[in-house]
N, CA and C of each residue as an Amber inpcrd file, in Angstrom:
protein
   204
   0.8330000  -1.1780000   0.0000000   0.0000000   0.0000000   0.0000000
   0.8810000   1.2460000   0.0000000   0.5630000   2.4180000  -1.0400000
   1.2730000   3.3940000  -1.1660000   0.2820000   4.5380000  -0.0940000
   1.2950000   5.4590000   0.1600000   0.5410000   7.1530000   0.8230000
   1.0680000   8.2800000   0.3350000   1.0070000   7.5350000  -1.2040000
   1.1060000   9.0610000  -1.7380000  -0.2430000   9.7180000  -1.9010000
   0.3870000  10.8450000  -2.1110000  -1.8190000  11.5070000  -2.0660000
  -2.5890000  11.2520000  -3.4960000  -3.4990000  11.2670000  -3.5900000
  -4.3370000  10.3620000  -4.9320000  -4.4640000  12.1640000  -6.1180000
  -4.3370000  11.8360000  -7.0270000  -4.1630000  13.1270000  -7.8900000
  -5.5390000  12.6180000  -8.7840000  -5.8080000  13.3990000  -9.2500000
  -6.9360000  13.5840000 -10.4440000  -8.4560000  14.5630000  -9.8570000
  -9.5970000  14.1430000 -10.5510000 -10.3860000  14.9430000  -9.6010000
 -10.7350000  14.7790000  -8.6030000 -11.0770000  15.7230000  -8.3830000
 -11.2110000  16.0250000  -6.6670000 -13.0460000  16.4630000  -6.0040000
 -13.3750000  16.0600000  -5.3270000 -14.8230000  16.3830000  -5.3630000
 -15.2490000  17.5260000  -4.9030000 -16.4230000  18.0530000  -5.6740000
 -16.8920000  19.3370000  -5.2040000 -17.1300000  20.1700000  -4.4930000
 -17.9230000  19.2310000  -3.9140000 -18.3330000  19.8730000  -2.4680000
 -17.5230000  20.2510000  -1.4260000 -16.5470000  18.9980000  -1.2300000
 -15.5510000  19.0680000   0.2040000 -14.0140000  18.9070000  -0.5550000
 -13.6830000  18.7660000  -1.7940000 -12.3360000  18.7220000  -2.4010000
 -11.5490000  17.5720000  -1.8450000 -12.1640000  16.5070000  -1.2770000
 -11.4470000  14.9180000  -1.1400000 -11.4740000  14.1180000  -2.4090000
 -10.4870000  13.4160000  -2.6780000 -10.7710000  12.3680000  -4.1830000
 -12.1290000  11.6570000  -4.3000000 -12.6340000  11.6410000  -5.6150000
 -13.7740000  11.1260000  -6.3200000 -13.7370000  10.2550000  -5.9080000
 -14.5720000   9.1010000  -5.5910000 -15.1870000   7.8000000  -5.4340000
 -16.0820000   7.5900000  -6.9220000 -15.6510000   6.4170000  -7.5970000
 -16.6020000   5.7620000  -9.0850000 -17.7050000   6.2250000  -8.8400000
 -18.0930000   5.3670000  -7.2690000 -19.4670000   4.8620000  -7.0820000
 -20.5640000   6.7370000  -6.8850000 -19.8780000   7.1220000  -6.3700000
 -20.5960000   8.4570000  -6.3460000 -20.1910000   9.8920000  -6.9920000
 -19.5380000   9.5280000  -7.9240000 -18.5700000  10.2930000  -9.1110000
 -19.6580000  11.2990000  -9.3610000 -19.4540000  12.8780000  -9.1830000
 -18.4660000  13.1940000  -9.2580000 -17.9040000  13.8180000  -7.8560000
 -18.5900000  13.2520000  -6.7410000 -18.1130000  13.0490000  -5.5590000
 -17.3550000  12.6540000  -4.8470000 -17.1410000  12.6260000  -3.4740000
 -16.6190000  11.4300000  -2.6690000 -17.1330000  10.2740000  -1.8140000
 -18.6170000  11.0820000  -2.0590000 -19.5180000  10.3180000  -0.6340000
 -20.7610000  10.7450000  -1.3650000 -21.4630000   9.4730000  -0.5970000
 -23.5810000   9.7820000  -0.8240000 -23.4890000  10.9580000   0.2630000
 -22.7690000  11.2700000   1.1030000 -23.1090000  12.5390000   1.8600000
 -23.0280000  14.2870000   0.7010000 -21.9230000  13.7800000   0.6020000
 -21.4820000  15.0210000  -0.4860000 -22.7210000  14.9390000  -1.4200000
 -22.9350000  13.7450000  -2.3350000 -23.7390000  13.9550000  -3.5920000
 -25.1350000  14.2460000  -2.5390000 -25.7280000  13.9210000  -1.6570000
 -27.1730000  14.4070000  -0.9280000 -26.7790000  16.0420000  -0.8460000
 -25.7570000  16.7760000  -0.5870000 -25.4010000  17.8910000   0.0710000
 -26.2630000  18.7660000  -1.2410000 -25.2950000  18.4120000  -2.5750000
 -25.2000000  18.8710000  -3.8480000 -26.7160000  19.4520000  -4.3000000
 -27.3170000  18.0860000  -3.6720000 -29.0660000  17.6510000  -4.5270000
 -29.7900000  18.5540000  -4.0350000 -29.7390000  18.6050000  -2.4440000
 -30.6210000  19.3230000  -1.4250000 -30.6280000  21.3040000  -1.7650000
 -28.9340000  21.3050000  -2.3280000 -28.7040000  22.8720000  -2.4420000
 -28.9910000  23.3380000  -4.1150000 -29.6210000  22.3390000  -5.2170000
 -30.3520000  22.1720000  -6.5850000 -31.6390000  22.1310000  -6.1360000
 -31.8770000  21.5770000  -5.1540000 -33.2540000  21.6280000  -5.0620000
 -34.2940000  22.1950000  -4.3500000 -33.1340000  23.3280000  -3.7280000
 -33.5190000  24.6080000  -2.5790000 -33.1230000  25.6170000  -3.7790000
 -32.8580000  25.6440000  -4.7540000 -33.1090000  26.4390000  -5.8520000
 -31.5430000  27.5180000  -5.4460000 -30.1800000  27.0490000  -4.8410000
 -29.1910000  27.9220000  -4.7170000 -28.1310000  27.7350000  -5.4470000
 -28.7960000  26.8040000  -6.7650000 -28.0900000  26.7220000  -8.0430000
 -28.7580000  27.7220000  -9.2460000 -29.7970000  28.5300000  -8.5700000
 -30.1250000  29.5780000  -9.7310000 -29.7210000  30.3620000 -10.0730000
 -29.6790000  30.5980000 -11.0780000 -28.7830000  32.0760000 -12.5200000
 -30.1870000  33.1150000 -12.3940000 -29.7540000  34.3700000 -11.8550000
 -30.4310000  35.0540000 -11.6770000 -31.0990000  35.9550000 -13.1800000
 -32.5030000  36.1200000 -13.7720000 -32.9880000  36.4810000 -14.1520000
 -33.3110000  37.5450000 -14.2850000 -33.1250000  38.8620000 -15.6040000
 -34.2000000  39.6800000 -15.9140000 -35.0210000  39.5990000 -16.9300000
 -36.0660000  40.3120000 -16.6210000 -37.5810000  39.6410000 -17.1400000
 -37.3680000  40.8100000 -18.3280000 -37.8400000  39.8490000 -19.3750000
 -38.0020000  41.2530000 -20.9430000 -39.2750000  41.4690000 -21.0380000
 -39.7360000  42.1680000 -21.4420000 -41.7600000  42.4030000 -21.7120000
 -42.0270000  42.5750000 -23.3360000 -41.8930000  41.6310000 -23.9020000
 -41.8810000  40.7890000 -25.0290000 -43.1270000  42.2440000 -26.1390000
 -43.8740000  42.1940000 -25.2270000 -44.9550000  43.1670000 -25.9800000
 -44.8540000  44.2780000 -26.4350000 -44.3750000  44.8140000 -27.8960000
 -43.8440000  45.9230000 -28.3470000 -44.4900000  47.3670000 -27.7110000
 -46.0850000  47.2080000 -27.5760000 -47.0590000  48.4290000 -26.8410000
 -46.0720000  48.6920000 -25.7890000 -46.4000000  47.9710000 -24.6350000
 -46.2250000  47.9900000 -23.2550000 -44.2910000  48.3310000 -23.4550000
 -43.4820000  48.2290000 -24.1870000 -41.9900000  48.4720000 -24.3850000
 -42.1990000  49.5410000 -24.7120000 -42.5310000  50.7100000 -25.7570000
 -42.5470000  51.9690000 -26.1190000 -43.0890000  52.5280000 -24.8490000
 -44.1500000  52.1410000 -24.0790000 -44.7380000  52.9200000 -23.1490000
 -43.4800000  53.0410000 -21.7480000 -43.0020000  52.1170000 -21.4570000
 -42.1040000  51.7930000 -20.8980000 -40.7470000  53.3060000 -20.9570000
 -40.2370000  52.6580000 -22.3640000 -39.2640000  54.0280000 -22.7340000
 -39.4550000  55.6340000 -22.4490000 -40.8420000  55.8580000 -22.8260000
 -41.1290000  57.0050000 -22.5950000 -41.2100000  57.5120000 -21.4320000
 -41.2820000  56.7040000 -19.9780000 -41.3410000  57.3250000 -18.5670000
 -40.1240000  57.5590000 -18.5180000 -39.4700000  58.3580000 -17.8750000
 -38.2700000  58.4880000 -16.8910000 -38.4330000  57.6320000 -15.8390000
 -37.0550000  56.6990000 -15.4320000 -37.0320000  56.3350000 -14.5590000
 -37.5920000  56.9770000 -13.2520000 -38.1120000  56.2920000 -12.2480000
 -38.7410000  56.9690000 -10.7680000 -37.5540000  56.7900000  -9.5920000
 -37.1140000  57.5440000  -8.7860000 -36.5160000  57.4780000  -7.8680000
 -37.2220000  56.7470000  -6.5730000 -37.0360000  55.9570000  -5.8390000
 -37.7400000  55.2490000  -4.7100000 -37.0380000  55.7160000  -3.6040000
């Protein structure tokens, strides 16, 4: 048995070497971590909304922005 340190990828979450079985992880802990924070929506690309409707866009242009 060698102790050299294992090179290639490295897993995401916690940066310990990949395991096959839970690739591209190290652990079912890590890959649950991954799922839970995809599926609490803190893998979202934040959005601005276009208003597709040429009317409502000219009407748009013509206000001056409002100060709040």
């Amino acid at each position: 048995m060698t102790t050299e340190p294992a090179t290639g990828p490295r897993c995401p979450i916690c940066g310990k070497p990949r395991v096959q079985e839970f690739r591209p992880f190290c652990s079912r802990g890590c890959r649950d971590r991954d799922f839970l924070a995809w599926a609490d929506g803190r893998y979202a690309i934040p959005a601005v909304e276009v208003d597709d409707d040429p009317e409502n866009a000219e009407q748009n242009r013509a206000q001056p922005p409002r100060d709040e």
